[in-house]
DRENZA-903224 format. One record per residue: residue number from 1; chain; x, y, z of N, C-alpha, C, O in turn. Coordinates in nm, 2 decimals, padded with zeros to 4 digits, always signed. Layout:
N
+-----+------+--------+--------+--------+--------+--------+--------+--------+--------+--------+--------+--------+--------+
! pos ! unit !   n_px !   n_py !   n_pz !  ca_px !  ca_py !  ca_pz !   c_px !   c_py !   c_pz !   o_px !   o_py !   o_pz !
+-----+------+--------+--------+--------+--------+--------+--------+--------+--------+--------+--------+--------+--------+
! NUM !    A !      X !      Y !      Z !      X !      Y !      Z !      X !      Y !      Z !      X !      Y !      Z !
...
+-----+------+--------+--------+--------+--------+--------+--------+--------+--------+--------+--------+--------+--------+
//
This chain:
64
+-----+------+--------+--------+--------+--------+--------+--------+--------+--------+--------+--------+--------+--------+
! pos ! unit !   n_px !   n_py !   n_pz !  ca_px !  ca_py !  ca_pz !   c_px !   c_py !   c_pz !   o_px !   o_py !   o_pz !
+-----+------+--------+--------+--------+--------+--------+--------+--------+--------+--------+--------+--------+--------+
!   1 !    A ! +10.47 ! +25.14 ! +03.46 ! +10.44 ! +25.05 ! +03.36 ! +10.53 ! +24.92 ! +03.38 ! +10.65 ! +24.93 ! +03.39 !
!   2 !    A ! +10.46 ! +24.80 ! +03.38 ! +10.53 ! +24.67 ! +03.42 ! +10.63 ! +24.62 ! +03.27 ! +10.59 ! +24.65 ! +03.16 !
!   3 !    A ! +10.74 ! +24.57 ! +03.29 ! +10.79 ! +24.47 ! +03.18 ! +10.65 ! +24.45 ! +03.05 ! +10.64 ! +24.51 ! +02.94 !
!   4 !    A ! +10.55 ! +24.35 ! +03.11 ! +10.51 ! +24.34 ! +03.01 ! +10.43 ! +24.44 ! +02.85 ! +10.42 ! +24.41 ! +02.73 !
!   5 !    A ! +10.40 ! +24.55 ! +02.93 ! +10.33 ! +24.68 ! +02.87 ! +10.46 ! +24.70 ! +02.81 ! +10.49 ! +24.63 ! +02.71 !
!   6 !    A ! +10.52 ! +24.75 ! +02.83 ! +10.68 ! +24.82 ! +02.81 ! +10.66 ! +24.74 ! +02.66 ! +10.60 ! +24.78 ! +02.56 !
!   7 !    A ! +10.75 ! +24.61 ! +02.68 ! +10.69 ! +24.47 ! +02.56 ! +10.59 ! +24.53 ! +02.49 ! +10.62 ! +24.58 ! +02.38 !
!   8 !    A ! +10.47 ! +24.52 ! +02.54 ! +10.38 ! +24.52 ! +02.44 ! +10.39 ! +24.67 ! +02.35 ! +10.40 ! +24.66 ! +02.23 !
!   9 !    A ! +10.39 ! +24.79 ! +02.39 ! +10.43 ! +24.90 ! +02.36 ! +10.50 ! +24.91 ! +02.25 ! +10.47 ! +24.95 ! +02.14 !
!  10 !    A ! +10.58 ! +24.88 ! +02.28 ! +10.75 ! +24.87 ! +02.22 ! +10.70 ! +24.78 ! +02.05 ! +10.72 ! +24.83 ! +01.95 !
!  11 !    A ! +10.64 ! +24.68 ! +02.06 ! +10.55 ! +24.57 ! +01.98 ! +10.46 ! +24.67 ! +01.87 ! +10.46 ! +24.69 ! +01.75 !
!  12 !    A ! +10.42 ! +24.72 ! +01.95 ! +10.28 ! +24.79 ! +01.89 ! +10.36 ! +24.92 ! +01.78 ! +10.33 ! +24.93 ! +01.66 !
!  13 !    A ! +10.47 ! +25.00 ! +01.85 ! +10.54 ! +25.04 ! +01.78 ! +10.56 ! +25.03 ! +01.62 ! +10.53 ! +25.09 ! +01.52 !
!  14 !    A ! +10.68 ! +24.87 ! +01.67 ! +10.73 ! +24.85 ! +01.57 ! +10.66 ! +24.80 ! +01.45 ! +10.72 ! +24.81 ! +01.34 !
!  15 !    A ! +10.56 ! +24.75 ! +01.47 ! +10.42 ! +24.71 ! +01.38 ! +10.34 ! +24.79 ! +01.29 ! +10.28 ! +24.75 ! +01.19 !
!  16 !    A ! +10.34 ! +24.92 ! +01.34 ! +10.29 ! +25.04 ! +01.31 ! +10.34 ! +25.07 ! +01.17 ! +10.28 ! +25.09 ! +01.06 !
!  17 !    A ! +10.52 ! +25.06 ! +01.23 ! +10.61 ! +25.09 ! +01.07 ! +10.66 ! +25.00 ! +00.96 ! +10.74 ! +25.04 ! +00.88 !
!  18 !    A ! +10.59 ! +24.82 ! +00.98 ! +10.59 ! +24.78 ! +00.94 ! +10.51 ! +24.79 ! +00.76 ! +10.39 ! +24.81 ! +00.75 !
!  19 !    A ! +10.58 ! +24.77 ! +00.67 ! +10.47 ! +24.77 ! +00.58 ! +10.36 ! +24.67 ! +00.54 ! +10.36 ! +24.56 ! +00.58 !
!  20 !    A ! +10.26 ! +24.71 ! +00.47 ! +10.14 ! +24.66 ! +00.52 ! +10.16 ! +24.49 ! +00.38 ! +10.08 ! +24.40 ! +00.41 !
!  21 !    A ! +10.21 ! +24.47 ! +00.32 ! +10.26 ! +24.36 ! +00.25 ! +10.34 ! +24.24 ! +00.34 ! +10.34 ! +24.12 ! +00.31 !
!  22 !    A ! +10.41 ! +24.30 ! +00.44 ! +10.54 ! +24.22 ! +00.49 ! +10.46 ! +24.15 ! +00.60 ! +10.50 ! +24.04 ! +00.65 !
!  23 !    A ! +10.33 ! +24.21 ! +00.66 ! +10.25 ! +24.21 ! +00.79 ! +10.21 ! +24.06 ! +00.79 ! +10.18 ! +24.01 ! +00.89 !
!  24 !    A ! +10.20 ! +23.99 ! +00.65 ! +10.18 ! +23.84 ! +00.65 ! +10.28 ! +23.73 ! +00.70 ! +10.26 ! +23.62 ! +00.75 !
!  25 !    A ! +10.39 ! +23.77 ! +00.69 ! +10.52 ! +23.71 ! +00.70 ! +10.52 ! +23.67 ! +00.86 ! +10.48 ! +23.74 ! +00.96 !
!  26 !    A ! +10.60 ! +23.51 ! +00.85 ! +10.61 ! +23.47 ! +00.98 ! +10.72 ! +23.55 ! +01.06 ! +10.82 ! +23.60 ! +01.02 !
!  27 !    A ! +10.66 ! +23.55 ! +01.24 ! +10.74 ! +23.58 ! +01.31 ! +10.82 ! +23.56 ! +01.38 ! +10.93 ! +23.61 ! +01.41 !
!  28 !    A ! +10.73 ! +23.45 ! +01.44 ! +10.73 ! +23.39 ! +01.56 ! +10.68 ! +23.23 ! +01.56 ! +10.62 ! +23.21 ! +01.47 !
!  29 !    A ! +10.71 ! +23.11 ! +01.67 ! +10.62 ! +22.99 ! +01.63 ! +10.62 ! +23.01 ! +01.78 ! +10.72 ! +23.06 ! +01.85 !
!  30 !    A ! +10.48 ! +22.97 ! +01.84 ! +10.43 ! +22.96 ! +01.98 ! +10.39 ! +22.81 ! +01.96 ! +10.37 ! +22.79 ! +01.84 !
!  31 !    A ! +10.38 ! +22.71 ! +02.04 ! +10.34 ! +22.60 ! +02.04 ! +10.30 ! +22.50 ! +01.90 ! +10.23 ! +22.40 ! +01.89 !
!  32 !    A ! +10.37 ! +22.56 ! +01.83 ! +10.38 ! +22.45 ! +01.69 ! +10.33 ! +22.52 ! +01.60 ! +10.28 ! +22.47 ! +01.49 !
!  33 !    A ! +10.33 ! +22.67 ! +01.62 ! +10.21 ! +22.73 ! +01.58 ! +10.26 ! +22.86 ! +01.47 ! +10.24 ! +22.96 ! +01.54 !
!  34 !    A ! +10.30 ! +22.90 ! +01.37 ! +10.36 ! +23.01 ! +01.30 ! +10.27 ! +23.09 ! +01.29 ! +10.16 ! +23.07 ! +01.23 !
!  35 !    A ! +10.31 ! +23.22 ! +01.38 ! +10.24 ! +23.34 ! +01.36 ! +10.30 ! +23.43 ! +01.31 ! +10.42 ! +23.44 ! +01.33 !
!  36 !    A ! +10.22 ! +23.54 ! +01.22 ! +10.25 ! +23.66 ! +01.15 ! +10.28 ! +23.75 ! +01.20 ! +10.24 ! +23.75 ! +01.31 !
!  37 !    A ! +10.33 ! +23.84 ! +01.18 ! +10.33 ! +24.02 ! +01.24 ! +10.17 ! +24.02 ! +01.28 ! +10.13 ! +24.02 ! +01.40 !
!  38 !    A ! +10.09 ! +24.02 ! +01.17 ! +09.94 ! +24.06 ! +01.21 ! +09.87 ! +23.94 ! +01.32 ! +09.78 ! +23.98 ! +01.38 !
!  39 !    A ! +09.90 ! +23.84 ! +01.33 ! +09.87 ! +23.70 ! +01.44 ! +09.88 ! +23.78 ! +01.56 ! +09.78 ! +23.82 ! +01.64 !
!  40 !    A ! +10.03 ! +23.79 ! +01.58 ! +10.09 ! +23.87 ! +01.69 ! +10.05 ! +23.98 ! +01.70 ! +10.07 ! +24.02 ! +01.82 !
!  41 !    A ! +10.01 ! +24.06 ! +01.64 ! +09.94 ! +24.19 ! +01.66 ! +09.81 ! +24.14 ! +01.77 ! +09.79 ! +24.18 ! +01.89 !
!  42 !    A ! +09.75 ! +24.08 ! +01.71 ! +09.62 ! +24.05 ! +01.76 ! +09.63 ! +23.96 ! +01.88 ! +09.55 ! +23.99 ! +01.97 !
!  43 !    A ! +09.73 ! +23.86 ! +01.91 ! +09.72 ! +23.85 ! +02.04 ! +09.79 ! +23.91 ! +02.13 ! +09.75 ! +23.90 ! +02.25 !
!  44 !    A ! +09.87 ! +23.97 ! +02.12 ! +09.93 ! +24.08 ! +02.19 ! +09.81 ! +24.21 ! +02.22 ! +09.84 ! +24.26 ! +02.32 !
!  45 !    A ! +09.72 ! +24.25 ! +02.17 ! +09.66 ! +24.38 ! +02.17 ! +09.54 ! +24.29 ! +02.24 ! +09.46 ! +24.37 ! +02.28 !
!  46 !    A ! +09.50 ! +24.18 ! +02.26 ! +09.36 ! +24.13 ! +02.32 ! +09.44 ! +24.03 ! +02.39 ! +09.38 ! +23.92 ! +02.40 !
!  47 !    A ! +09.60 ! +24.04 ! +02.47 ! +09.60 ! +24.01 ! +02.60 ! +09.60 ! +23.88 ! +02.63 ! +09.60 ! +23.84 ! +02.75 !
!  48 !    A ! +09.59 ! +23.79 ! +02.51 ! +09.61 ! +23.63 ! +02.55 ! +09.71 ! +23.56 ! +02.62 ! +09.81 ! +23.62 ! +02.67 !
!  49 !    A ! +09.70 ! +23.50 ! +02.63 ! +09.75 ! +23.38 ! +02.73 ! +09.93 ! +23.33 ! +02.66 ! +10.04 ! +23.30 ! +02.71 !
!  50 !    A ! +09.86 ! +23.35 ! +02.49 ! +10.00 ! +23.34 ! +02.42 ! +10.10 ! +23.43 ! +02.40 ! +10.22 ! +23.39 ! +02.38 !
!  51 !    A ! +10.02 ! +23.61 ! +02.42 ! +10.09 ! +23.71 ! +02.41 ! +10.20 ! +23.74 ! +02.51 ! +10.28 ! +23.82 ! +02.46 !
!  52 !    A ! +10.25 ! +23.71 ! +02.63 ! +10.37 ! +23.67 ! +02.66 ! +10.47 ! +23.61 ! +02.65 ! +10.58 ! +23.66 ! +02.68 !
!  53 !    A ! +10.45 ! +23.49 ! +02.60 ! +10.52 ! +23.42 ! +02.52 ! +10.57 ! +23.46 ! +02.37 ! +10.69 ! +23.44 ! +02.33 !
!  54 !    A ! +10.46 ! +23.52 ! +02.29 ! +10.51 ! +23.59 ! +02.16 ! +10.60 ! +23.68 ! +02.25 ! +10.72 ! +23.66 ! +02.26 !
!  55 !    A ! +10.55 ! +23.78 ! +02.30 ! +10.68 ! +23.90 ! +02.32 ! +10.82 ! +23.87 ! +02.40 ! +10.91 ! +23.95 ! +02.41 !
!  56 !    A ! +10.81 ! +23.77 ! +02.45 ! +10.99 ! +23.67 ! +02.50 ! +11.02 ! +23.63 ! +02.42 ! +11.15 ! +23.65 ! +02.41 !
!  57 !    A ! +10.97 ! +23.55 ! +02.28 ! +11.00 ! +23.50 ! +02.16 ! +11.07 ! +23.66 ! +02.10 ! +11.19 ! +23.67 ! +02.05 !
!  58 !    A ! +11.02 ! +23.72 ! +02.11 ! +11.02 ! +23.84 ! +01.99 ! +11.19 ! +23.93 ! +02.02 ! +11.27 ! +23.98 ! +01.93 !
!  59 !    A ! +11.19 ! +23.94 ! +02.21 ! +11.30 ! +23.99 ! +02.26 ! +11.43 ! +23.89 ! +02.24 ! +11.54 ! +23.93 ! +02.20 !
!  60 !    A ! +11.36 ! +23.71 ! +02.26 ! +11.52 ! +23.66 ! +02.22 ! +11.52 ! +23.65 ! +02.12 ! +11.59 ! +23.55 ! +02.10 !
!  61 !    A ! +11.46 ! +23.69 ! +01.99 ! +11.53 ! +23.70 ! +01.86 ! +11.58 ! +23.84 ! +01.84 ! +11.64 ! +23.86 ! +01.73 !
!  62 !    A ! +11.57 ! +23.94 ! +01.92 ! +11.63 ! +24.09 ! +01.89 ! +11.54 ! +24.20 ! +01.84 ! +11.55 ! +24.32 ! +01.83 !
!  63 !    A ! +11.43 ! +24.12 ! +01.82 ! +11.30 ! +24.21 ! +01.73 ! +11.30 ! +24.30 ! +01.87 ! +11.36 ! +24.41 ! +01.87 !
!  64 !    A ! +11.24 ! +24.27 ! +01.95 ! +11.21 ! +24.40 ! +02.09 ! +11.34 ! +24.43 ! +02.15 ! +11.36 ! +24.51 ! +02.25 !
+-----+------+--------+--------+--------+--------+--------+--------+--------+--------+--------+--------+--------+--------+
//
């Protein structure tokens, strides 16, 4: 399993135990862009082009 999977794994996890109220709340901003727990869910799980970037974002704030 490469870094990225690992990442994404680890993501998918922590999402899981998130509760389902807080899931709106910003996470991350990619390109000007504020995304939610559930934003990031969804491009992280369908592999975008942004979802690398969300999950480096995610590691240098401590979240992964």
């Amino acid at each position: 399993m490469n870094e990225y999977e690992m990442s994404k794994s680890k993501f998918l996890k922590i999402y899981a135990n998130i509760p389902i109220p807080l899931r709106v709340e910003i996470v991350a901003v990619i390109d000007d862009e504020s995304l939610s727990w559930a934003a990031c869910r969804g491009e992280i799980e369908n592999n975008t082009k942004r979802a690398p970037k969300i999950l480096d974002q995610l590691k240098h704030i401590g979240v992964l």
